[in-house]
DRENPA-249792 format. One record per residue: residue number from 1; residue in three letters; x, y, z of N, C-alpha, C, O in turn. Coordinates in Angstrom, 2 decimals. Layout:
<atoms>
(NUM; ALA; (X; Y; Z); (X; Y; Z); (X; Y; Z); (X; Y; Z))
...
</atoms>
This chain:
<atoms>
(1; UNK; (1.42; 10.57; 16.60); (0.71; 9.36; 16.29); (-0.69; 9.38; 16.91); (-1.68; 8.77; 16.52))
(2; UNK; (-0.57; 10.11; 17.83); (-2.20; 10.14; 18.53); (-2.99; 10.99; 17.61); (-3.75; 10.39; 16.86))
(3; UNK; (-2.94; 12.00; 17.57); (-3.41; 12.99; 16.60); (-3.82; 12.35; 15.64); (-5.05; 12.38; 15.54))
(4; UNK; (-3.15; 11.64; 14.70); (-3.62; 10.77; 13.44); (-4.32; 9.43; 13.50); (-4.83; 8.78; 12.59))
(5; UNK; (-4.22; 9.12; 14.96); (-5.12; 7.99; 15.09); (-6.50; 8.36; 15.73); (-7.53; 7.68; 15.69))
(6; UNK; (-6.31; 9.49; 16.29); (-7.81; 10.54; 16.19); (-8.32; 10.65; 15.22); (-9.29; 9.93; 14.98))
(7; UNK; (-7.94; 11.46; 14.40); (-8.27; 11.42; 13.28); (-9.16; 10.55; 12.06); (-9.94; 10.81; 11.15))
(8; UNK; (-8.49; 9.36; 12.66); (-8.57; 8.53; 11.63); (-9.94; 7.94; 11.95); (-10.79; 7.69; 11.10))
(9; UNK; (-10.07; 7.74; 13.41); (-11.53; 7.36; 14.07); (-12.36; 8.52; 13.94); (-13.57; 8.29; 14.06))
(10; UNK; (-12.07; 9.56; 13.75); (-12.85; 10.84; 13.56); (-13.67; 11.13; 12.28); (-14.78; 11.64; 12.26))
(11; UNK; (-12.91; 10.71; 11.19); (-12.86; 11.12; 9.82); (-13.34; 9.80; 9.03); (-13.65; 10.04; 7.86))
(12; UNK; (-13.48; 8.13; 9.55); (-13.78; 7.35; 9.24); (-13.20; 7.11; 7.58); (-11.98; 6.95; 7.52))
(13; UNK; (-13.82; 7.07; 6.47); (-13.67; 6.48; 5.15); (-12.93; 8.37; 4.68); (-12.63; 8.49; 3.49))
(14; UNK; (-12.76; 9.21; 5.27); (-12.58; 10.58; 4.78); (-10.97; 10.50; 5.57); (-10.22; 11.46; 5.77))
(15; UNK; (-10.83; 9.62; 5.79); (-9.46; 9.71; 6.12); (-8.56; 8.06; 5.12); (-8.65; 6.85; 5.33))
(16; UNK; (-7.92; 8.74; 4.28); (-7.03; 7.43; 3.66); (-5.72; 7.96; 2.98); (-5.45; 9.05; 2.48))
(17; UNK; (-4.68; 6.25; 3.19); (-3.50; 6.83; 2.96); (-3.73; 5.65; 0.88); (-4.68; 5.01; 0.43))
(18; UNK; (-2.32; 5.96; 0.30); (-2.36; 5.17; -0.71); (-1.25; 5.22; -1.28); (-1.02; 6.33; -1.74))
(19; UNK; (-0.39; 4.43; -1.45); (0.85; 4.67; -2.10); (1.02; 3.42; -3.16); (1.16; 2.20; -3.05))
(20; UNK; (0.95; 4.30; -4.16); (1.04; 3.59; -5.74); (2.32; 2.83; -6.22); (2.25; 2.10; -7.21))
(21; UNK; (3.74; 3.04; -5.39); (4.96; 3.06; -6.10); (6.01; 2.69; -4.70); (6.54; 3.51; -3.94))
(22; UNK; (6.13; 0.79; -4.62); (7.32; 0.83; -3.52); (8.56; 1.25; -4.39); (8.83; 1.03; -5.57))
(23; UNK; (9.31; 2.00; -3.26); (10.48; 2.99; -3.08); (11.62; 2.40; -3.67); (12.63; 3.07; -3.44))
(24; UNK; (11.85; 1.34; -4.38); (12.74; 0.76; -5.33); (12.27; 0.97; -6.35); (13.04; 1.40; -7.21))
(25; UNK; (10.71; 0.76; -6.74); (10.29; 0.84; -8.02); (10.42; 2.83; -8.42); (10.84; 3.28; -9.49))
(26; UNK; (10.06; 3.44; -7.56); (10.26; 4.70; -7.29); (11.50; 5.32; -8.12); (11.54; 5.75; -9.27))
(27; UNK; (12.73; 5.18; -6.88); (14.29; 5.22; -7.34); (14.32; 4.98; -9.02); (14.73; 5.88; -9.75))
(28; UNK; (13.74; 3.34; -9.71); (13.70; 2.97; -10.98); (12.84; 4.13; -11.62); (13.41; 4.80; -12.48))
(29; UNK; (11.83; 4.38; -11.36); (11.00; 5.87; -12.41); (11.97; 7.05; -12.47); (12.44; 7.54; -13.49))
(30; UNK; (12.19; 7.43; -11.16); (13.52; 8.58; -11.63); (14.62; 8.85; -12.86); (15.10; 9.75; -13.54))
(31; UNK; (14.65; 7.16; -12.59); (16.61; 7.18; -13.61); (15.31; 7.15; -15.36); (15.68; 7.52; -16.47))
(32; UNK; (14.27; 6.75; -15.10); (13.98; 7.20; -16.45); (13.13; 8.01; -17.27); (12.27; 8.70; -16.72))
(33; UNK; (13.28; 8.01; -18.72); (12.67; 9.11; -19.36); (12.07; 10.20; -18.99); (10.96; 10.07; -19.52))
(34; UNK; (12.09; 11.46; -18.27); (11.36; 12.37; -17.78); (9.43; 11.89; -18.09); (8.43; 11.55; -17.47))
(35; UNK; (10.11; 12.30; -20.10); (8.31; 12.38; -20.64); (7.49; 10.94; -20.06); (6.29; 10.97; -19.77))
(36; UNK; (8.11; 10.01; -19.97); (7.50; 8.24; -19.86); (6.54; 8.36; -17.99); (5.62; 7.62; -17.63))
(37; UNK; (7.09; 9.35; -17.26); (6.64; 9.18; -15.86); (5.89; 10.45; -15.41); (5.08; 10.52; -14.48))
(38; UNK; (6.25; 11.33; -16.10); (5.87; 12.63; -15.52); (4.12; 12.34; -15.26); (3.27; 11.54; -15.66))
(39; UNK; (4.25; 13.91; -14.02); (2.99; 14.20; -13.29); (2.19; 12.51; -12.62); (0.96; 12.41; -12.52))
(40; UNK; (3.09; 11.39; -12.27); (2.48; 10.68; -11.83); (2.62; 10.38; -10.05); (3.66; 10.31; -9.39))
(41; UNK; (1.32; 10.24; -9.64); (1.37; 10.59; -8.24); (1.82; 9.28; -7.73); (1.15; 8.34; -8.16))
(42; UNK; (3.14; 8.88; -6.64); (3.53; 8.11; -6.11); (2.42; 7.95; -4.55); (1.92; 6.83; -4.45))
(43; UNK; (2.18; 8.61; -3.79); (1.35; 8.46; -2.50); (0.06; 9.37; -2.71); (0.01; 10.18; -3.63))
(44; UNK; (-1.07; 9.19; -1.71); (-1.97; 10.74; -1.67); (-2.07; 9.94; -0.10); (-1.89; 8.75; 0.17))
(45; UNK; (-2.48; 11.35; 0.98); (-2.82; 11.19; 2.27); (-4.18; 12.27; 1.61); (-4.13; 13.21; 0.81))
(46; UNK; (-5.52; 11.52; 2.46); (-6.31; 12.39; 2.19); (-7.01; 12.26; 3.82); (-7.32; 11.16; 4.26))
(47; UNK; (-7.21; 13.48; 4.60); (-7.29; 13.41; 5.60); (-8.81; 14.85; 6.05); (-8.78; 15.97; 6.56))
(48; UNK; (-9.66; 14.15; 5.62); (-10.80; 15.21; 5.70); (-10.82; 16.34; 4.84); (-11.23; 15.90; 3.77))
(49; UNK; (-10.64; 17.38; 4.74); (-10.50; 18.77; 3.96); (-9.06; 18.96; 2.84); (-9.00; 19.60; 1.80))
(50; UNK; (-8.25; 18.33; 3.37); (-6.94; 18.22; 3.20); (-6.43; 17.28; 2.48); (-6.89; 16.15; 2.66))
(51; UNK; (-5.44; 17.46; 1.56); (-5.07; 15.98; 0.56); (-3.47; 16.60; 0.23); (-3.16; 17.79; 0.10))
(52; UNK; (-2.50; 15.30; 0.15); (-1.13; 15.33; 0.44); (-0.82; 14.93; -0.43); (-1.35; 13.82; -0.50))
(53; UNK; (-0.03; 15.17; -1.56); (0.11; 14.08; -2.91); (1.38; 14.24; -3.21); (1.60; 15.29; -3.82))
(54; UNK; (2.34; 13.53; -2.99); (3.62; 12.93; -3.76); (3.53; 12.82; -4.97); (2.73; 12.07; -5.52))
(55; UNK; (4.60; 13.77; -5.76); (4.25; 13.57; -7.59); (5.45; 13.82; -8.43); (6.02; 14.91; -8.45))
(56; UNK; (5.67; 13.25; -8.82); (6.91; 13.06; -10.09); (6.26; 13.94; -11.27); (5.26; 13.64; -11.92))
(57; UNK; (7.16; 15.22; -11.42); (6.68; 16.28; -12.27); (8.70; 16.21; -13.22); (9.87; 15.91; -12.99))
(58; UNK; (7.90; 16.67; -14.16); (9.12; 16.98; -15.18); (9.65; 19.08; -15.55); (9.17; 19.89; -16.35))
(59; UNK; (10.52; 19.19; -14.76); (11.12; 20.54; -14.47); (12.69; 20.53; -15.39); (13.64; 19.82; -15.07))
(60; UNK; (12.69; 21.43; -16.51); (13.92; 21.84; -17.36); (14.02; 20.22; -17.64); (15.01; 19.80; -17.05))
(61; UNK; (13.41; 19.24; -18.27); (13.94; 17.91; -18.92); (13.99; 16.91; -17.87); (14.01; 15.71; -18.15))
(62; UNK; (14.01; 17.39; -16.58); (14.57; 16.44; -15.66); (13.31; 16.24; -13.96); (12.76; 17.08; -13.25))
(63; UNK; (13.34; 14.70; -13.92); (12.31; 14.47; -12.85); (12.35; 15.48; -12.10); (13.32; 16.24; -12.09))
(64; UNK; (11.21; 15.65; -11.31); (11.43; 16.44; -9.89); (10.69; 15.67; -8.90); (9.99; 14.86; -9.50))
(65; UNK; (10.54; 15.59; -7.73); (9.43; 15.15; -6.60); (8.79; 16.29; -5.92); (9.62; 16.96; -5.29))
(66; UNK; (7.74; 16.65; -5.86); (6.97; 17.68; -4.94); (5.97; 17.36; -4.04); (5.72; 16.16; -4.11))
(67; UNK; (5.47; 17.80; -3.43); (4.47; 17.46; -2.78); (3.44; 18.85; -2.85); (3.57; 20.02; -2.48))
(68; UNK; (2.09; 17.86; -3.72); (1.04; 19.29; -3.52); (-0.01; 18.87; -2.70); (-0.52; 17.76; -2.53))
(69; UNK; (-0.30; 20.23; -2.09); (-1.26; 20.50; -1.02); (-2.73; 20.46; -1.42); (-2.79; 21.38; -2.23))
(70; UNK; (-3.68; 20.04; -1.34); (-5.18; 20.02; -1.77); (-6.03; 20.47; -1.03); (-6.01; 20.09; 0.14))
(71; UNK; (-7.10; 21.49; -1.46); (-7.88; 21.32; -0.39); (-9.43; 21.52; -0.80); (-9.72; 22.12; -1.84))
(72; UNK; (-10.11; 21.15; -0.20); (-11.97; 21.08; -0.71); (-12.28; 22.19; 0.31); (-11.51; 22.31; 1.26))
(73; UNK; (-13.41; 23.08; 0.19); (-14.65; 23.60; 1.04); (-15.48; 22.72; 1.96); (-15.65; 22.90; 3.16))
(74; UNK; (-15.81; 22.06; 1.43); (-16.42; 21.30; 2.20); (-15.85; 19.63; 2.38); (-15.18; 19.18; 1.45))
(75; UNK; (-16.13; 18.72; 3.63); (-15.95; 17.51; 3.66); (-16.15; 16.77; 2.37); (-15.33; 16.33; 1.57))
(76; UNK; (-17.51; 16.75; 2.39); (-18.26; 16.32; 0.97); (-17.98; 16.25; -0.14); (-18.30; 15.41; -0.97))
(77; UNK; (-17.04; 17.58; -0.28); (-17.40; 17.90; -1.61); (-16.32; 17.47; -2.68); (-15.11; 17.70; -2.62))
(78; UNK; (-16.82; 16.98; -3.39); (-15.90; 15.80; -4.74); (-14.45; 16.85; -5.24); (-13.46; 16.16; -5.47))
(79; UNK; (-14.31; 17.99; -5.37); (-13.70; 18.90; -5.86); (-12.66; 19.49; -4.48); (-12.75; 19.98; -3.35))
(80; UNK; (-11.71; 19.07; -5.44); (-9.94; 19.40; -5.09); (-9.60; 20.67; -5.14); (-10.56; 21.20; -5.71))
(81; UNK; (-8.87; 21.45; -4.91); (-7.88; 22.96; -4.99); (-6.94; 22.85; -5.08); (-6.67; 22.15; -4.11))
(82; UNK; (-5.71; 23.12; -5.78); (-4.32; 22.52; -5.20); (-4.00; 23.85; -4.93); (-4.01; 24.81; -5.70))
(83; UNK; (-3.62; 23.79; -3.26); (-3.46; 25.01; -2.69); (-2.16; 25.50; -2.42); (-2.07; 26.61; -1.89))
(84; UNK; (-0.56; 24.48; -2.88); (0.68; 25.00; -2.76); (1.33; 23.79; -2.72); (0.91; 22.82; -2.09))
(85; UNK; (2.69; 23.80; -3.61); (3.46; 22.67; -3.41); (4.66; 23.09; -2.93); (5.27; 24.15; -2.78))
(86; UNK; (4.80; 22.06; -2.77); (6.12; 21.91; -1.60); (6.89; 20.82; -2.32); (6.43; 19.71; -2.60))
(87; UNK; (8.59; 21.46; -2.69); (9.44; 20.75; -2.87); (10.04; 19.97; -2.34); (10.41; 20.24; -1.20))
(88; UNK; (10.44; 18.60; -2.95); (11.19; 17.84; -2.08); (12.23; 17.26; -3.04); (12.13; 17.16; -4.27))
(89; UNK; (13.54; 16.78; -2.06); (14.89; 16.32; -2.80); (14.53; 14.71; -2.87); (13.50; 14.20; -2.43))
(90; UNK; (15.61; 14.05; -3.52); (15.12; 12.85; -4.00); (15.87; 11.37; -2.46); (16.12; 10.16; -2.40))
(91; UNK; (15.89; 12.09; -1.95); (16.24; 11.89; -0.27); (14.88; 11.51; 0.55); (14.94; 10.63; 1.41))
(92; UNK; (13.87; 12.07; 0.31); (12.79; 12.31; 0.90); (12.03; 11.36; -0.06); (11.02; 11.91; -0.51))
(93; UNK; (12.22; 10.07; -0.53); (11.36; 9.17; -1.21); (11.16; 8.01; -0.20); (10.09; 7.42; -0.09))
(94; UNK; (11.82; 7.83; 0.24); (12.16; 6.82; 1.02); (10.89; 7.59; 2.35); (10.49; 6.74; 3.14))
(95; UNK; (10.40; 8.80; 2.55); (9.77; 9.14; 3.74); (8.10; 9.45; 2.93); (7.30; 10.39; 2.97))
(96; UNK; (8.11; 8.28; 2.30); (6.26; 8.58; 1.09); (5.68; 7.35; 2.33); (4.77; 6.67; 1.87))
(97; UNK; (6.11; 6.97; 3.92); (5.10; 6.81; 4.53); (3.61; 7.07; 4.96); (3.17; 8.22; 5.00))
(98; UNK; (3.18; 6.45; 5.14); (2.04; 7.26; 5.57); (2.22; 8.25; 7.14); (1.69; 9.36; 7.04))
(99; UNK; (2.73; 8.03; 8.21); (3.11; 8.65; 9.61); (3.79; 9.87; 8.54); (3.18; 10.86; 8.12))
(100; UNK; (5.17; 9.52; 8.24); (5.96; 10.72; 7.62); (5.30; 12.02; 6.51); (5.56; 13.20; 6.25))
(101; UNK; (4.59; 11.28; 6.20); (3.08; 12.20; 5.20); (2.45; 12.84; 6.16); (2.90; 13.96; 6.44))
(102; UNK; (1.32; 12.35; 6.88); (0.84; 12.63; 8.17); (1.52; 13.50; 9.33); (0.76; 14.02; 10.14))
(103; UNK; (2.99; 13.70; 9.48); (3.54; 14.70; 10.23); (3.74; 15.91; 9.15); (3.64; 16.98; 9.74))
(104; UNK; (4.01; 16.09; 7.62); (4.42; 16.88; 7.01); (2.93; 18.26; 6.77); (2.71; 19.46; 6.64))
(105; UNK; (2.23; 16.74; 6.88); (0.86; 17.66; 6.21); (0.09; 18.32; 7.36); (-0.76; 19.20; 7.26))
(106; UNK; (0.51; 17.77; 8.38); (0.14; 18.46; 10.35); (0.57; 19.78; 10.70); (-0.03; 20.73; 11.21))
(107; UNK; (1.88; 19.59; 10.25); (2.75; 21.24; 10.13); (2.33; 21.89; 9.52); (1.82; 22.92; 9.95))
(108; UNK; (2.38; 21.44; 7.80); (1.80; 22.56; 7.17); (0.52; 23.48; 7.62); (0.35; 24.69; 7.68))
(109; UNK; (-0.31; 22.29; 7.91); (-1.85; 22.81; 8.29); (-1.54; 23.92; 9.42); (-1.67; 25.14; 9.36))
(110; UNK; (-1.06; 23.07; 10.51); (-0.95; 24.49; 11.47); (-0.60; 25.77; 10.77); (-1.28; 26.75; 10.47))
(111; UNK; (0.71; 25.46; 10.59); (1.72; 27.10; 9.65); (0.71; 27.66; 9.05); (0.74; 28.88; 8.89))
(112; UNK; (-0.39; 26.92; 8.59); (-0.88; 28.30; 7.23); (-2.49; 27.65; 7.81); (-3.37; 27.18; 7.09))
(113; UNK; (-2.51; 27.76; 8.94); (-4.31; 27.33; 9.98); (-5.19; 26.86; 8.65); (-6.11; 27.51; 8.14))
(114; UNK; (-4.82; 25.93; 8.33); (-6.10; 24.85; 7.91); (-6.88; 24.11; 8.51); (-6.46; 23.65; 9.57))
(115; UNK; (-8.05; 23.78; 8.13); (-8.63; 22.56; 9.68); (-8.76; 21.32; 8.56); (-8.92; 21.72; 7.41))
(116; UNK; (-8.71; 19.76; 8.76); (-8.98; 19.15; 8.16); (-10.85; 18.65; 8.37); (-11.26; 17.54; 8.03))
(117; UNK; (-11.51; 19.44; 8.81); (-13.05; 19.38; 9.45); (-13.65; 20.87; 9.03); (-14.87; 20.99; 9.15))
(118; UNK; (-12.87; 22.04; 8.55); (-13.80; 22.96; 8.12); (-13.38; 23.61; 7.12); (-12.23; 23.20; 6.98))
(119; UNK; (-13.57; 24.31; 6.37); (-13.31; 25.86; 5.49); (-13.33; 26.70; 6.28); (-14.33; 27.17; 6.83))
(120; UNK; (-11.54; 27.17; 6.53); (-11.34; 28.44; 7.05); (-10.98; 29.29; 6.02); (-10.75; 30.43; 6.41))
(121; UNK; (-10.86; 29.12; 4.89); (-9.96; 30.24; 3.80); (-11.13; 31.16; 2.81); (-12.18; 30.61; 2.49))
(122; UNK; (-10.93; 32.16; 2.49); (-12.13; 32.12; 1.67); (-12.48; 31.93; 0.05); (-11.89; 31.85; -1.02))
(123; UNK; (-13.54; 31.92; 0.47); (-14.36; 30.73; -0.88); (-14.67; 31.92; -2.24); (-15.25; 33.01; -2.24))
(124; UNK; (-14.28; 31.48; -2.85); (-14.62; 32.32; -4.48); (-15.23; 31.76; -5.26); (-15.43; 30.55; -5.33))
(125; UNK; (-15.60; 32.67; -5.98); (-16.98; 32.37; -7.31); (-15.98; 31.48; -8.15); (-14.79; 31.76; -7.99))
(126; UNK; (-16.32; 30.37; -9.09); (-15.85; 30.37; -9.71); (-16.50; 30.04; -11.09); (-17.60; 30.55; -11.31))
(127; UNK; (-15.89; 29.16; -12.14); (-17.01; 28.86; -12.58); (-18.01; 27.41; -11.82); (-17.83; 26.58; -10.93))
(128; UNK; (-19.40; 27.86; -13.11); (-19.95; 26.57; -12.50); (-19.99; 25.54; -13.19); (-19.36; 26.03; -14.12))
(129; UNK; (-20.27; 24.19; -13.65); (-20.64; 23.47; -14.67); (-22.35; 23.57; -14.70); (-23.22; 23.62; -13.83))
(130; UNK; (-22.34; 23.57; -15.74); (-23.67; 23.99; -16.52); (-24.08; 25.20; -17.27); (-23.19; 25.91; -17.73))
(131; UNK; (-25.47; 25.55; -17.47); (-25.65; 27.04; -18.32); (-26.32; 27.97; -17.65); (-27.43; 27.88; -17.12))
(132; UNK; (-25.27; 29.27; -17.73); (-25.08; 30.40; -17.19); (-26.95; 31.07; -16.62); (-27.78; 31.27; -17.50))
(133; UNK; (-27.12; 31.18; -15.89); (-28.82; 31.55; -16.03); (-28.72; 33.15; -16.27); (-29.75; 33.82; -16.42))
</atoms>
């Protein structure tokens, strides 16, 4: 909890939590239609470099919950990466807190050394928008 309340004074407006879907209404999207809900994001933690997103994806006909990992180059910069998702059982809805987000996405970062304050990974060409010079 300290860590994230660092953070949070650290990172000012670059640090926010958001959860689209209380956890009854949640449970209710599951039991229906795969096609009617899919790819819709229930939480995002966005915590400087780093972004946490809870998402109802449709796998063989049937809901799934995952959690994908995001990440930018820079603080600034408007543009997302989704850098790895992480599965979750339908047990783990009830933990789309923000603290319980905030410890998941702490670990990860360590395990695979992300900073939520820099670009440690490296950066590739990609395309650009606009015309080619």
């Amino acid at each position: 909890m300290r860590k994230r309340n660092s953070l949070k004074k650290q990172l000012g407006e670059n640090y926010n939590y958001e959860k689209s879907h209380g956890t009854k209404e949640i449970f209710k999207l599951l039991n229906r239609c795969p096609t009617a809900v899919r790819d819709t994001i229930l939480a995002t933690l966005t915590v400087g470099c780093l972004r946490l997103d809870a998402v109802l994806f449709v796998v063989a006909g049937k809901l799934q919950l995952c959690y994908e990992v995001l990440v930018k180059d820079h603080i600034d910069s408007p543009n997302w990466v989704c850098y790895d998702n992480i599965s979750m059982d339908r047990s783990r809805v009830t933990k789309l807190y923000e603290s319980a987000m905030f410890e998941l996405l702490d670990n990860y970062a360590e395990q695979h050394r992300l900073s939520y304050t820099e670009c440690n990974f490296e950066i590739l060409d990609g395309k650009s928008e606009g015309k080619p010079e």
